[in-house]
N, C-alpha and C positions, 0 to 999 in steps of 0.2 A: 504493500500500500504506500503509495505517494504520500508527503506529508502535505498539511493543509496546505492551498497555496494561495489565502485571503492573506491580503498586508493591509496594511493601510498607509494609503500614502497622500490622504489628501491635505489640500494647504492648510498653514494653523495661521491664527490671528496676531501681530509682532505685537508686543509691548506697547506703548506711548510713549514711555523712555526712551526706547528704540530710533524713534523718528524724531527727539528731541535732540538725539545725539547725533543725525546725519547730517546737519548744519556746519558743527565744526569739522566733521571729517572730512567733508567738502572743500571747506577752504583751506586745510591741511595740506589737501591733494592737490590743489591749483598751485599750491606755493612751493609745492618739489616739484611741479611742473605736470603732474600729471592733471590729466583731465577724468570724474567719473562720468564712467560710460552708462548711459539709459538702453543701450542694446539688450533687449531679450539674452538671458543667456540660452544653451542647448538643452539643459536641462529643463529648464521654462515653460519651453517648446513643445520638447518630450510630453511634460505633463498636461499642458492645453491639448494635444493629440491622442490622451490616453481613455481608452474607452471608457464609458460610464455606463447609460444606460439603454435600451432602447425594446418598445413592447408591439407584441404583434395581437391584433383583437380580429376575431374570429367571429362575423353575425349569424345569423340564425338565416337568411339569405345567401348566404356565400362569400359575404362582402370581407374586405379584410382589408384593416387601417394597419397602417405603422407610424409608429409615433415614440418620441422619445429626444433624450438628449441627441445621444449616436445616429441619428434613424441614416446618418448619411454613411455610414460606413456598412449600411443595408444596399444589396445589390440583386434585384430579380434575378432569378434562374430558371423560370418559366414553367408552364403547367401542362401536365398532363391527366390524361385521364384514365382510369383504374378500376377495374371490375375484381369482384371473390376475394376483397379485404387484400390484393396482393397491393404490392410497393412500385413504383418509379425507382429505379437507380441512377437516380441523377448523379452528375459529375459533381466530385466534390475537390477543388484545386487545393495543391497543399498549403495549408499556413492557415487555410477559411473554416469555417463553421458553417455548415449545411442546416437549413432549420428546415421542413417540410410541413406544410400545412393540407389536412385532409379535410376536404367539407364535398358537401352537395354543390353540384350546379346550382350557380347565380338564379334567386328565383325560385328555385324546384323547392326549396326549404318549408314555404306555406303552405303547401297541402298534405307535408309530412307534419303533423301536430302531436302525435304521442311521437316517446321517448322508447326507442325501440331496441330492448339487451341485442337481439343478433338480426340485423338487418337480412334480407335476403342474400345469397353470395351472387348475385346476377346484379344488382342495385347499381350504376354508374356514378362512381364521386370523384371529383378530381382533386390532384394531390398540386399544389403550389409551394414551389422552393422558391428557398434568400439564402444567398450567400453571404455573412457577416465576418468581417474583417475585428474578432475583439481582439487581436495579437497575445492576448494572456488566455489566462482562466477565466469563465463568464460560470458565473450563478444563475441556471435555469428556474424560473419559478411558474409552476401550474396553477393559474384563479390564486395568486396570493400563498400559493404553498413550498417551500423551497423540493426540489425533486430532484437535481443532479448537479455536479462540475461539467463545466465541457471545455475542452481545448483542441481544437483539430479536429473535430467528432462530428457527430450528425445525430441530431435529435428532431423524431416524429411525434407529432401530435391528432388526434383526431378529432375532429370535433359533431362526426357524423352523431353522435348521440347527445348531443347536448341541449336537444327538444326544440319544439317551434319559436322560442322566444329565448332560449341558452345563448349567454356571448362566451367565450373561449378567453384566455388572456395566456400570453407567455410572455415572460417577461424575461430577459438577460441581462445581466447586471454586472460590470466591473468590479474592480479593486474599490474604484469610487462607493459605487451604489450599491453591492451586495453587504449583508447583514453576516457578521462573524459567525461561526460555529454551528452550521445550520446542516449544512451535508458536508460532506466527505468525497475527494474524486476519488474515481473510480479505478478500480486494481488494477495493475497492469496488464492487459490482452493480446499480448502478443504470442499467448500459445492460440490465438485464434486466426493469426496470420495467412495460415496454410487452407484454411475451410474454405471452399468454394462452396460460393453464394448460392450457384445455380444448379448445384447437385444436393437431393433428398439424403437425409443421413438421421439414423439413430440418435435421439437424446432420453436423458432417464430424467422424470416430472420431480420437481424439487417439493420439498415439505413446504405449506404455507398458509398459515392462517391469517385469517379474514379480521385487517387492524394493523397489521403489519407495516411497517416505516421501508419508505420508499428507499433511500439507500440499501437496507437489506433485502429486499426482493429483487436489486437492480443486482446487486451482486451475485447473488444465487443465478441471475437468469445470465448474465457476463460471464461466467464459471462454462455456462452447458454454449457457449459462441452464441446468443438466439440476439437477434437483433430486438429491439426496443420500440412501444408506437404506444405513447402516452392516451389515455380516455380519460376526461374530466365530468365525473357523476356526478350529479347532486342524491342525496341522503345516504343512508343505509349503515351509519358509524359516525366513528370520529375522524374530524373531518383533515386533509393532506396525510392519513394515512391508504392503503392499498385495500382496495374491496374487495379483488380476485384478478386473476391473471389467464389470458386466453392463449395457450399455447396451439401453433395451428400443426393440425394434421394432415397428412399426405393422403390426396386423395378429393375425385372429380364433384364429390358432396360438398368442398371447403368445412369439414368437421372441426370442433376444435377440441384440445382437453381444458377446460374449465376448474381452476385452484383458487380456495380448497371446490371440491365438488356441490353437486347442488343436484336436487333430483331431476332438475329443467333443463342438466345439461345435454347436450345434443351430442356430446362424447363420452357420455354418463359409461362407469365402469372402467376407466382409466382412473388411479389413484397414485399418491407420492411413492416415487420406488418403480414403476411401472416403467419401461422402455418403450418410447412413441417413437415412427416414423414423419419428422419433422417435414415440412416443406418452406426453404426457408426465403422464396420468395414473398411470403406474407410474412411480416412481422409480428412478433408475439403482443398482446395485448396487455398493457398494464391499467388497470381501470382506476382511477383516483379520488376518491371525495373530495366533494370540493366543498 
């Protein structure tokens, strides 16, 4: 495990004393000939440059604002469209932050008015990528809930369930704007380097009850390679904890296993300890209270 990597480095307020005494140091300086300089220094620069914050909102239409301090180190990466819960593998260039956003067609959202657990796997939603420039570590937060580190990463959101009238929010937050001691990045993955994307492979269902804190389910599912695709719920617990997790299974039905189980699940009799036939062009499901 990496260690934390929040600092804090934002500006602090000088003294009064401070600016009482740059009077004489001034003409101090004129009198050995130098002159002080009003130039920005690099480091100055650096810090006006450095990410803070920037939030992406998800309407109930399709509609999607960006907004924020940073919103300009936000860059479209265009959308596509996605059928049976699978993923776009959008290009993710090195050094950027891939965010993808999962909604309904603009408009289609009004006459979907219930809040639907497993949508059809036939259903058309499109997926909308940004690629952000945080150069550090950004603080991902779900509706106000802190949910991951990211650096170099790519984090999916859905917002297909978030009902006729549900807005979505993600928020990513610098050194400036994230809140100390909230999550923990995530373990090192590079024994997952070698797994291709596009080939079905064996995973054994991890133990997980319903309440569970999103760093430790994110861990457990980073452990077995399964890619990540955030759902924001309203009720059913306490709330920025994990409600259940939809791991997808291989196979022309789009099944899922459903953790912990539930007797409505559609892959009911898969349990923790079980070995599934993963298909890992759809992303696993992490469903969140919000």
């Amino acid at each position: 495990m990496r260690s934390h990597p929040h600092r804090h480095d934002g500006r602090t307020h000088r003294p009064a004393t401070l600016v009482a005494g740059a009077v004489p140091l001034a003409l101090a300086l004129l009198a050995t000939g130098c002159e002080a300089s009003t130039t920005p220094t690099a480091t100055d620069a650096q810090a006006d440059d450095t990410f803070s914050s920037v939030r992406f909102t998800l309407g109930a239409r399709g509609d999607i604002q960006v907004a924020g301090a940073s919103r300009t180190a936000v860059t479209r990466a265009g959308d596509r469209t996605v059928t049976g819960g699978r993923a776009y593998p959008f290009d993710r260039p090195p050094g950027k932050l891939l965010v993808v956003l999962r909604h309904w067609p603009p408009g289609e959202r009004a006459a979907r008015d219930a809040v639907r657990m497993l949508p059809p796997p036939d259903d058309v939603a499109i997926e909308s990528a940004y690629l952000v420039d945080t150069g550090d570590w950004a603080l991902a937060e779900l509706d106000g809930h802190p949910v991951q580190w990211l650096r170099r990463d790519t984090i999916r959101v859905d917002a297909t369930k978030a009902g006729a009238v549900g807005r979505t929010h993600l928020t990513l937050s610098g050194p400036r704007g994230s809140r100390p001691g909230q999550v923990t990045p995530p373990p090192d993955d590079r024994a997952c380097e070698g797994v291709d994307p596009a080939v079905n492979r064996y995973v054994v269902l991890p133990e997980l009850a319903s309440g569970a804190a999103v760093p430790e389910v994110l861990a457990r599912l980073r452990e077995r390679c399964l890619d990540v695709q955030y759902v924001s719920m309203p009720g059913g617990g306490h709330r920025g904890t994990v409600r259940s997790i939809e791991i997808p299974v291989a196979g022309r039905t789009a099944p899922v296993a459903e953790l912990p189980p539930t007797d409505g699940s559609p892959a009911q009799g898969r349990l923790p300890g079980d070995k599934i036939l993963t298909d890992p062009s759809r992303p696993t499901r992490v469903l969140v209270i919000r």
